[in-house]
SERO-4910 file (N, C-alpha, C, O; in steps of 0.05 Angstrom, whole numbers):
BEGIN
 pado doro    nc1    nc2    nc3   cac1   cac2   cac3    cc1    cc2    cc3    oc1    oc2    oc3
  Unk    A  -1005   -493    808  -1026   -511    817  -1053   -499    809  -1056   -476    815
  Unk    A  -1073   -511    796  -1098   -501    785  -1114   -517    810  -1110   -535    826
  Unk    A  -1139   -494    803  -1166   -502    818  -1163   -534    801  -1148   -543    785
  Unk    A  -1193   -547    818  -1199   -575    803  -1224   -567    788  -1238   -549    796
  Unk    A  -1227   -578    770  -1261   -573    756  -1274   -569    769  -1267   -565    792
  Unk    A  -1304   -566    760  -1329   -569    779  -1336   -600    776  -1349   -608    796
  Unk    A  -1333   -618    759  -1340   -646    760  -1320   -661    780  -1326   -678    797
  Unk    A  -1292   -651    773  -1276   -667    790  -1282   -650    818  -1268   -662    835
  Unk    A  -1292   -633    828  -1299   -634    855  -1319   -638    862  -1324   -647    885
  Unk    A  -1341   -633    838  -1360   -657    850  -1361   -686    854  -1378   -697    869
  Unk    A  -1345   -697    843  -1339   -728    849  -1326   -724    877  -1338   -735    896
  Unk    A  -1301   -709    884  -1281   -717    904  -1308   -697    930  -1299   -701    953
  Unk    A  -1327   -684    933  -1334   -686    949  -1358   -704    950  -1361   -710    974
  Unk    A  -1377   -717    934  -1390   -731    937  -1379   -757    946  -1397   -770    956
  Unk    A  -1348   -774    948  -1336   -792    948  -1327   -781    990  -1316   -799   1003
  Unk    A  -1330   -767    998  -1314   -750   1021  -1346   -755   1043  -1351   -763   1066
  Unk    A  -1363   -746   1021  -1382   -745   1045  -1397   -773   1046  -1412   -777   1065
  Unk    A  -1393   -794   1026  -1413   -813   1027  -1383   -835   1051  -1392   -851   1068
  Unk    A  -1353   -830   1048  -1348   -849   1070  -1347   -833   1097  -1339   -841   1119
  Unk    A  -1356   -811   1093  -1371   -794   1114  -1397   -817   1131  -1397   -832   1150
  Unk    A  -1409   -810   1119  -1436   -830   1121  -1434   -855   1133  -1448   -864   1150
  Unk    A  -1412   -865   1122  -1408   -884   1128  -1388   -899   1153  -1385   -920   1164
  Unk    A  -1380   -876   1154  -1364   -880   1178  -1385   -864   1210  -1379   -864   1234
  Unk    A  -1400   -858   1201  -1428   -840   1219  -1436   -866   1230  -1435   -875   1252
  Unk    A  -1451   -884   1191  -1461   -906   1204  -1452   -931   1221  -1466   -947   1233
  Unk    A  -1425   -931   1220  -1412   -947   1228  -1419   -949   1266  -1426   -966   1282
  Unk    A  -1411   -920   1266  -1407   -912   1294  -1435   -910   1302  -1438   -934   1308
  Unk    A  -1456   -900   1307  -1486   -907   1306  -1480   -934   1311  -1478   -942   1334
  Unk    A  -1478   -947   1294  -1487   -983   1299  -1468   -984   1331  -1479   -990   1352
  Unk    A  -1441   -977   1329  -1418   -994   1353  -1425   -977   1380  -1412   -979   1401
  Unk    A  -1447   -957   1375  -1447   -939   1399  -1475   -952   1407  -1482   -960   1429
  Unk    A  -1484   -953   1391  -1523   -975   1405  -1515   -996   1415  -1526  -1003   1436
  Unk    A  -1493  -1015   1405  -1492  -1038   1423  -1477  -1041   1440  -1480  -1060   1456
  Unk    A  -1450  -1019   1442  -1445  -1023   1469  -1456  -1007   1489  -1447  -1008   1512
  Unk    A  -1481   -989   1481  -1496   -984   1512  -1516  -1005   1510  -1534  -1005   1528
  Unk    A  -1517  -1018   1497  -1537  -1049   1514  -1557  -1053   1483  -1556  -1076   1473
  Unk    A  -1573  -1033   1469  -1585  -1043   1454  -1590  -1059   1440  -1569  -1071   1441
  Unk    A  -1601  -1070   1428  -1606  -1098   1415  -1615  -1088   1385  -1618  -1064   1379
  Unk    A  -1617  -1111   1365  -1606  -1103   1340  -1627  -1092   1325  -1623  -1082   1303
  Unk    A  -1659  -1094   1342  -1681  -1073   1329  -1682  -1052   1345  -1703  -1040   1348
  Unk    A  -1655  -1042   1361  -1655  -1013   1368  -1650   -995   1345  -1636  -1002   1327
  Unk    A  -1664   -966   1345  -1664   -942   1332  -1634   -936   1324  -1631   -933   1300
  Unk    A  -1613   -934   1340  -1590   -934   1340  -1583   -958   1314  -1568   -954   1294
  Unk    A  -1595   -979   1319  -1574   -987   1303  -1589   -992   1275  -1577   -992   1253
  Unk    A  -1609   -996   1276  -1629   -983   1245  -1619   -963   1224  -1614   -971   1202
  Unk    A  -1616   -936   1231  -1601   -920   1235  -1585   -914   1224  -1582   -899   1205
  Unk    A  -1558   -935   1247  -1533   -930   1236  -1527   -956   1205  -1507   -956   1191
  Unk    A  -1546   -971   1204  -1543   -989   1181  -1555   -977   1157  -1547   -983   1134
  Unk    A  -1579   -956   1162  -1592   -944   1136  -1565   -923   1127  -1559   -924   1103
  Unk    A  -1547   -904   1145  -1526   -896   1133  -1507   -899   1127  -1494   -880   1117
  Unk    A  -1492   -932   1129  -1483   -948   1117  -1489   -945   1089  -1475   -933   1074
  Unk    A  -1518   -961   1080  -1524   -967   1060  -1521   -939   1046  -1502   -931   1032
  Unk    A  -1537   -929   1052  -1535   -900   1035  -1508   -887   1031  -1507   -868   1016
  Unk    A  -1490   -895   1040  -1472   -887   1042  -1450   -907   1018  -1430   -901   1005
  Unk    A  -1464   -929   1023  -1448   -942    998  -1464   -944    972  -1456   -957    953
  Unk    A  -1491   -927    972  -1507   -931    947  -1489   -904    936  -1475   -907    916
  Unk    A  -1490   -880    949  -1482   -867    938  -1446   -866    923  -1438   -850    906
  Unk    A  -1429   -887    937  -1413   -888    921  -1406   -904    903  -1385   -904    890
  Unk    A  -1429   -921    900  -1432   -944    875  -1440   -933    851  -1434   -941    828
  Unk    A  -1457   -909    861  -1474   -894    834  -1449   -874    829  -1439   -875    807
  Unk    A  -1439   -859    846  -1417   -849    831  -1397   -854    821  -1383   -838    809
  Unk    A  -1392   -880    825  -1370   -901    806  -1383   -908    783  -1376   -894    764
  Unk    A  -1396   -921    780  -1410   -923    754  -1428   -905    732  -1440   -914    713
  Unk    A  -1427   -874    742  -1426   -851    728  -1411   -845    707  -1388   -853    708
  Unk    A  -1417   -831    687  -1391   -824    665  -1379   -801    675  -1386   -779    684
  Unk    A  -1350   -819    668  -1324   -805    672  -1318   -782    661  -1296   -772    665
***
């Protein structure tokens, strides 16, 4: 069994941490609204900006050269 590259582990952890992110932001959003907040709460701002970021960053690393 060989190590992996340095590219292929930079892809497989940049791919690890962005549905990281995204599963952060998920939870952020489902934890602001069920303690009551409303949808211009901090919480759920928040948890939607690491969403996004979280799927920018794996759009840009899909469409990176292979």
């Amino acid at each position: 069994m060989s190590a992996p590259s340095g590219r292929n582990a930079h892809a497989s952890t940049t791919t690890i941490l962005s549905l990281l992110m995204i599963v952060i932001g998920v939870g952020l959003v489902v934890r602001t609204l069920t303690l009551g907040g409303g949808l211009f709460a901090i919480g759920v701002i928040m948890g939607v900006l690491f969403v996004v970021a979280g799927l920018g960053r794996l759009w840009v690393a899909t469409r990176g050269p292979k």
